[in-house]
KEMIBA-794175 format. One line per 2 residues: their letters; for each residue x, y, z of N, C-alpha, C. Coordinates in Angstrom, 1 decimal. Example, Ala and Ser with C-alpha at 12.3 -4.5 7.8 and 13.67 -1.06 7.14 Angstrom:
as	13.2 -5.7 7.8 12.3 -4.5 7.8 13.2 -3.3 7.8 ~ 12.8 -2.2 7.1 13.7 -1.1 7.1 12.9 0.0 7.9
//
This chain:
xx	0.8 -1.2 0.0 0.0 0.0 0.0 0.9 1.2 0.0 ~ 0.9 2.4 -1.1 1.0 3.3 -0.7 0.4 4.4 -0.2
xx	1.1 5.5 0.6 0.7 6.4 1.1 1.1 7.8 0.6 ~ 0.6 9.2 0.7 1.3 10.5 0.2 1.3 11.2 1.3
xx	2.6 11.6 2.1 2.3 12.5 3.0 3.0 14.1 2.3 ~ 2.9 15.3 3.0 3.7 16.4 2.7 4.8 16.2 3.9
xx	4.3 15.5 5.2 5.4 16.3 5.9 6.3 14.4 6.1 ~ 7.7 14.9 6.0 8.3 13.3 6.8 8.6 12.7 8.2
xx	7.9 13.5 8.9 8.0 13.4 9.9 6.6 12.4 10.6 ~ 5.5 12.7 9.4 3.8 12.2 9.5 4.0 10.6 8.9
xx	5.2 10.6 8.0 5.2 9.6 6.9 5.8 8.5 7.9 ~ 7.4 9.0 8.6 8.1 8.4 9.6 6.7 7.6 10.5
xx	6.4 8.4 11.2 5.4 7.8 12.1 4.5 6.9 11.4 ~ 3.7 7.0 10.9 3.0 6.2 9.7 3.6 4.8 9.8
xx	4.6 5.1 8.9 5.6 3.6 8.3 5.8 3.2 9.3 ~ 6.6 3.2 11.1 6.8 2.5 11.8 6.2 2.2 12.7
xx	4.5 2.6 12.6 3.2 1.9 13.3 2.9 0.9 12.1 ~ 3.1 1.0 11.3 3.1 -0.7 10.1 4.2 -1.3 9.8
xx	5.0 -0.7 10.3 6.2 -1.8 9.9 6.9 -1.5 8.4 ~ 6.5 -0.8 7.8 6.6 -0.3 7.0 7.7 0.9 6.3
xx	8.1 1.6 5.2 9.4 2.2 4.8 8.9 3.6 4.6 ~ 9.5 4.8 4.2 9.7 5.9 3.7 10.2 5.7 2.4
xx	9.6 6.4 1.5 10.1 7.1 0.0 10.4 8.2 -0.4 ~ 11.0 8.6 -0.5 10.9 10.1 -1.3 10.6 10.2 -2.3
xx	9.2 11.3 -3.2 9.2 11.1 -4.6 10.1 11.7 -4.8 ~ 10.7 11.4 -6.1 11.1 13.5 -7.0 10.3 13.6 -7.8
xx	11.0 14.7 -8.5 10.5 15.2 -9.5 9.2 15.8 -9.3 ~ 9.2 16.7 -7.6 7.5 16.6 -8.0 7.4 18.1 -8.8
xx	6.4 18.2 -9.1 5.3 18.9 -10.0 5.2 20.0 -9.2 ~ 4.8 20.8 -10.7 5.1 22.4 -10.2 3.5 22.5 -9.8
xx	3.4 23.3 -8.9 2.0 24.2 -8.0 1.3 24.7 -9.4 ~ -0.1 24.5 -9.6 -1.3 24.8 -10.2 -1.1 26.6 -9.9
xx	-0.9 27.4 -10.8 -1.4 29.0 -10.7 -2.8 29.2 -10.7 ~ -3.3 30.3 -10.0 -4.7 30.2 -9.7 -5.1 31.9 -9.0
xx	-6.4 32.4 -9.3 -6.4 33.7 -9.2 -6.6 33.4 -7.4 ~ -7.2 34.3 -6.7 -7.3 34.9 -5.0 -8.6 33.9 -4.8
xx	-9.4 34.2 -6.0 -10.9 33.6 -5.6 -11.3 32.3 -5.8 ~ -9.9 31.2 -6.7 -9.7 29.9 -6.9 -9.5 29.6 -5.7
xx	-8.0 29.9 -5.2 -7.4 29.5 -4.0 -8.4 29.5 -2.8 ~ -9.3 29.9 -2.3 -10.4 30.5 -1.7 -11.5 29.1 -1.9
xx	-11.1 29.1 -2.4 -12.5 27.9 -2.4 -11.6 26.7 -2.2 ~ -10.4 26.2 -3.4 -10.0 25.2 -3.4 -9.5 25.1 -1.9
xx	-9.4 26.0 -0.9 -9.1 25.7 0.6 -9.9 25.2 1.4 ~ -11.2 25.6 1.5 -12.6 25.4 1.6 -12.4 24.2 0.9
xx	-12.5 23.5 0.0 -12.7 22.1 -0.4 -11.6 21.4 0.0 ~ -10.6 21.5 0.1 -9.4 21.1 0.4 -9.5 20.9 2.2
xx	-9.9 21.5 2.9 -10.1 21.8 4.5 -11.0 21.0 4.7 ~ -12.1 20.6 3.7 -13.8 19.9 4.1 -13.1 18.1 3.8
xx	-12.4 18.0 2.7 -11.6 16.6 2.5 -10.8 16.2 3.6 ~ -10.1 16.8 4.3 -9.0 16.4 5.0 -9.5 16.5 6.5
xx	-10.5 17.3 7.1 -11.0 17.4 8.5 -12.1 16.5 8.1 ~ -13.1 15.9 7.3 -14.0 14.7 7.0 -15.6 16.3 7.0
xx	-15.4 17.0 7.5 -16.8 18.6 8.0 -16.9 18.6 6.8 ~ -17.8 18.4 6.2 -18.4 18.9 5.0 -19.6 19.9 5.3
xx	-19.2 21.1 5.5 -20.6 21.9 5.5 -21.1 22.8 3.9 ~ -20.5 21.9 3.2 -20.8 22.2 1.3 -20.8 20.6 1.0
xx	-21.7 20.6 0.3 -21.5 19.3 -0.9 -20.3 19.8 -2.0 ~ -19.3 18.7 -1.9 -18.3 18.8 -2.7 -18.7 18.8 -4.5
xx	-19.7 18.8 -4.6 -20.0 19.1 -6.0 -20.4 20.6 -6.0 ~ -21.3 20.9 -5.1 -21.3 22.8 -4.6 -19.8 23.4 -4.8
xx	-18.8 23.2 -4.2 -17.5 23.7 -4.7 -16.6 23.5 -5.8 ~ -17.1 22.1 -6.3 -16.5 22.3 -7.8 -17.4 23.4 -8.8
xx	-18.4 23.2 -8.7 -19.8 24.4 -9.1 -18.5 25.6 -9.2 ~ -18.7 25.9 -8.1 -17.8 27.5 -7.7 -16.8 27.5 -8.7
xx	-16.0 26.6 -8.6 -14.8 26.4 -9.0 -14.8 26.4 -10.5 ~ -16.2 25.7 -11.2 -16.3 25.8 -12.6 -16.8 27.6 -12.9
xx	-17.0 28.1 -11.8 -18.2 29.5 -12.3 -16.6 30.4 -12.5 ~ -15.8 30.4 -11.8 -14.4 30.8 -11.9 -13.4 30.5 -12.8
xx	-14.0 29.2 -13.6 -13.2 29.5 -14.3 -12.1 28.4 -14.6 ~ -11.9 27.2 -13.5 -11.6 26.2 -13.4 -11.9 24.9 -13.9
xx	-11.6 24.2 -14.9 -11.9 22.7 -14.7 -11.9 21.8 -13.2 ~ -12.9 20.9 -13.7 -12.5 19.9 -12.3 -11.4 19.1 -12.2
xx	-10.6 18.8 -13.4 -9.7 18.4 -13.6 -7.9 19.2 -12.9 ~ -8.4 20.4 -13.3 -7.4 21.3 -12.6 -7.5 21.1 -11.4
xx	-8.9 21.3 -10.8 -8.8 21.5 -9.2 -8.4 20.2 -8.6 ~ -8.7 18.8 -9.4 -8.0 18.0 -8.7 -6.4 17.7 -9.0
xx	-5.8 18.4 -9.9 -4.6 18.5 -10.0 -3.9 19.6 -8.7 ~ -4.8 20.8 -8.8 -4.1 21.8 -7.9 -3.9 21.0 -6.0
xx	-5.1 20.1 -6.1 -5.5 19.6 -5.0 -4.4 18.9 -4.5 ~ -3.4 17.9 -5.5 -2.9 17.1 -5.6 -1.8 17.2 -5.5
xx	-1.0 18.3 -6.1 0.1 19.4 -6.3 0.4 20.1 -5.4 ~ -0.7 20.9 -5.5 -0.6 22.5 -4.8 -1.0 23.6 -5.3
xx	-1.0 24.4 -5.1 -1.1 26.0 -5.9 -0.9 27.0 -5.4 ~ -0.5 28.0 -6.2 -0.2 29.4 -5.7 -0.8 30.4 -6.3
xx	-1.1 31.8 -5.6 -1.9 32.9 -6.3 -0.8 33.3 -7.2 ~ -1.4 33.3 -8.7 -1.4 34.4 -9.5 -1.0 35.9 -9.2
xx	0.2 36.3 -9.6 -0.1 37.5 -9.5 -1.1 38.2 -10.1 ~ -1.7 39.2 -9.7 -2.3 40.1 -10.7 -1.4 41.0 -11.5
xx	-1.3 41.3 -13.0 -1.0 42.3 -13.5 -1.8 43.8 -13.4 ~ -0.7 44.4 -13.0 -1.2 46.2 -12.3 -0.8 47.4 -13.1
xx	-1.5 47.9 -13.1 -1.1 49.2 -14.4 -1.7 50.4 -14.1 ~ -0.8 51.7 -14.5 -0.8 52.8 -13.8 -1.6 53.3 -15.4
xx	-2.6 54.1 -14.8 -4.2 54.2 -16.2 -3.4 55.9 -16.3 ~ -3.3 56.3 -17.6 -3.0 57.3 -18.3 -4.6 58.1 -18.0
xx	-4.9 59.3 -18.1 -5.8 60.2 -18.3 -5.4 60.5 -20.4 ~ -6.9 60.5 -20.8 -6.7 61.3 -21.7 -6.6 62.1 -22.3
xx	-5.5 62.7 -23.4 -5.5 64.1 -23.5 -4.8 65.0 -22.9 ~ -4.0 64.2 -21.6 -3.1 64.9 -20.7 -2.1 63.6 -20.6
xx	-0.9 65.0 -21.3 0.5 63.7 -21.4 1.1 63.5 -19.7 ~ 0.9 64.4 -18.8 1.4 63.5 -17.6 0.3 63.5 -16.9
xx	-0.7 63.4 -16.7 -1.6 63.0 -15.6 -1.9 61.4 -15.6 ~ -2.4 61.0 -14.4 -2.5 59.5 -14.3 -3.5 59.9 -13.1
xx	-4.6 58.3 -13.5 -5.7 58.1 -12.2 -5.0 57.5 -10.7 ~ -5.8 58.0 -9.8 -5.6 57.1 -8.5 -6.8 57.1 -7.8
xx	-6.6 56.0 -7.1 -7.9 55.5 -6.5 -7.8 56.5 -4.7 ~ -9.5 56.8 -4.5 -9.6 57.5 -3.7 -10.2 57.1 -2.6
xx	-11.4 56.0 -3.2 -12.1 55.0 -2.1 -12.7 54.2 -3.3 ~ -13.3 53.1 -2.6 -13.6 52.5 -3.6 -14.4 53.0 -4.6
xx	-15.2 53.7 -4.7 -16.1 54.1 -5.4 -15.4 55.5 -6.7 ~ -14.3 55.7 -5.6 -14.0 57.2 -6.6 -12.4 57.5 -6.8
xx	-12.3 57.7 -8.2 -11.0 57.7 -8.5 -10.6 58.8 -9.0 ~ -9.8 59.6 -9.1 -9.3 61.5 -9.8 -8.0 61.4 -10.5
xx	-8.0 62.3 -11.0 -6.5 62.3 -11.9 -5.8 63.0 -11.4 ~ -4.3 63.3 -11.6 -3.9 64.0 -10.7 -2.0 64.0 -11.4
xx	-1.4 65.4 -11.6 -0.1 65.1 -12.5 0.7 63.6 -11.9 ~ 1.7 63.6 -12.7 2.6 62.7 -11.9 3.4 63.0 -11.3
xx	3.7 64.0 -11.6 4.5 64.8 -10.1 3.9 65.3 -8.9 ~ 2.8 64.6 -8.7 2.5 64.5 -7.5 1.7 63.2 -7.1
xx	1.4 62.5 -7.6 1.2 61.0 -7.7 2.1 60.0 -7.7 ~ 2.2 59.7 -6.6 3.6 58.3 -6.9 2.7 57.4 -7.6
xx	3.5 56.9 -8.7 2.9 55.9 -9.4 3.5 54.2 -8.7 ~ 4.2 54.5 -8.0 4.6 53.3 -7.2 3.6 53.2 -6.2
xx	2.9 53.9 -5.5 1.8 53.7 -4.7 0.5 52.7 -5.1 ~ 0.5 52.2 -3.9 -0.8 51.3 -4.4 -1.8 51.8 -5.1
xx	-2.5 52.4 -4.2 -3.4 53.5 -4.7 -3.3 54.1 -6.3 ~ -2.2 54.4 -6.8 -1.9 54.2 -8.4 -2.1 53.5 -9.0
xx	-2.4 52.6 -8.6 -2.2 51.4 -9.7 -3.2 50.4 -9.5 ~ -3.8 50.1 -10.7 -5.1 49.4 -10.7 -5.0 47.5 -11.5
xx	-5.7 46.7 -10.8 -5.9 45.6 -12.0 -6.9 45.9 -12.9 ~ -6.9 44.6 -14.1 -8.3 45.0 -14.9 -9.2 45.3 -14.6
xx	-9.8 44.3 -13.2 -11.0 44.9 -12.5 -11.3 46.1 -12.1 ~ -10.3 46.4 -11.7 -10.7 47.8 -11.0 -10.8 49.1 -11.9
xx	-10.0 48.9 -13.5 -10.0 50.4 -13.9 -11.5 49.6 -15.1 ~ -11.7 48.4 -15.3 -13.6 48.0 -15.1 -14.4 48.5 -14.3
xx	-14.1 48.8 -13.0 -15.2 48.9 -12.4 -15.2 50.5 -12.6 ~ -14.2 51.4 -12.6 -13.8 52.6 -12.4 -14.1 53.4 -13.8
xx	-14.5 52.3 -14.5 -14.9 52.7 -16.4 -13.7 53.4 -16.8 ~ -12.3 53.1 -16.6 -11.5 53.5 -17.0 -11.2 52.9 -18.5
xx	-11.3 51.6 -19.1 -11.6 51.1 -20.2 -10.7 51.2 -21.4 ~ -11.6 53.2 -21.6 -10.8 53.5 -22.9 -9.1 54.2 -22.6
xx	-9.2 54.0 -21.4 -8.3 54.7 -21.3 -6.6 54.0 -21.7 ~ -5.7 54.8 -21.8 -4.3 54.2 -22.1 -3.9 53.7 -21.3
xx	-2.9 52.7 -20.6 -2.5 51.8 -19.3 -1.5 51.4 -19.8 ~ -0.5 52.1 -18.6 1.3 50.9 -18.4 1.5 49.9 -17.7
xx	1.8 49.2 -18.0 2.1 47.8 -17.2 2.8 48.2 -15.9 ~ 2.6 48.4 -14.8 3.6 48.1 -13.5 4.9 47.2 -13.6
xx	5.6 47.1 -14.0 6.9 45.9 -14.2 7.6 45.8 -12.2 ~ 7.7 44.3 -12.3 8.4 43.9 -11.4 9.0 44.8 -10.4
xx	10.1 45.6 -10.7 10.9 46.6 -10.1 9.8 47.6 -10.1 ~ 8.7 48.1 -10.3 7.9 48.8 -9.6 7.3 48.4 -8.2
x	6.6 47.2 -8.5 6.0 46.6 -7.6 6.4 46.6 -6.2
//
């Protein structure tokens, strides 16, 4: 019979209440990428598997998981693997018609333009994901990528 542990210390114990050995796989497999609101559930399903508390039917969280955007096939790969959040790509939204102004966010609801010399564009608050210059009807607007060394 085998067994899969993460930790070897759980595995140790395991194998010498049976009598039993330790393996090491290699080669393991790289972590499933996945947005904030994947991970989020696949934890929730992942937490309801392993404590036995199902207070979701595990077909209810694949559901979610398909409305997101996921295969079931992924999630039971990510399940199996692992995963990590995605970064979001972040971009500082141009105004237009004005060569240095750029938006920033004020609360959620309200965003203003404002030069760049007085806007850090390194500031969170500068810099938006898709969603947010979506929700902000920024759209038509022009957008720079944030690169790495911004961030």
């Amino acid at each position: 019979m085998a067994m899969l542990f993460d930790d070897e210390i759980d595995a140790s114990h395991y194998a010498e209440s049976f009598k039993g050995r330790v393996t090491e796989l290699v080669g393991k497999t790289k972590p499933i990428m996945v947005s904030q609101e994947v991970s989020d559930i696949l934890t929730e399903l992942n937490s309801e598997i392993r404590t036995g508390q199902m207070k979701h039917m595990a077909w209810q969280l694949l559901a979610n998981l398909d409305d997101a955007g996921m295969a079931v096939e992924d999630a039971y790969k990510a399940l199996a693997n692992g995963w990590e959040i995605r970064k979001e790509t972040l971009y500082n939204v141009k105004v237009p018609h004005a060569a240095t102004s750029y938006y920033k966010k004020f609360s959620p609801d309200l965003c203003d333009a404002g030069d760049k010399f007085r806007i850090d564009l390194d500031e969170d608050l500068a810099q938006f994901t898709e969603a947010e210059i979506e929700h902000y009807g920024l759209q038509d607007c022009e957008k720079e990528k944030v690169t790495d060394d911004e961030q």
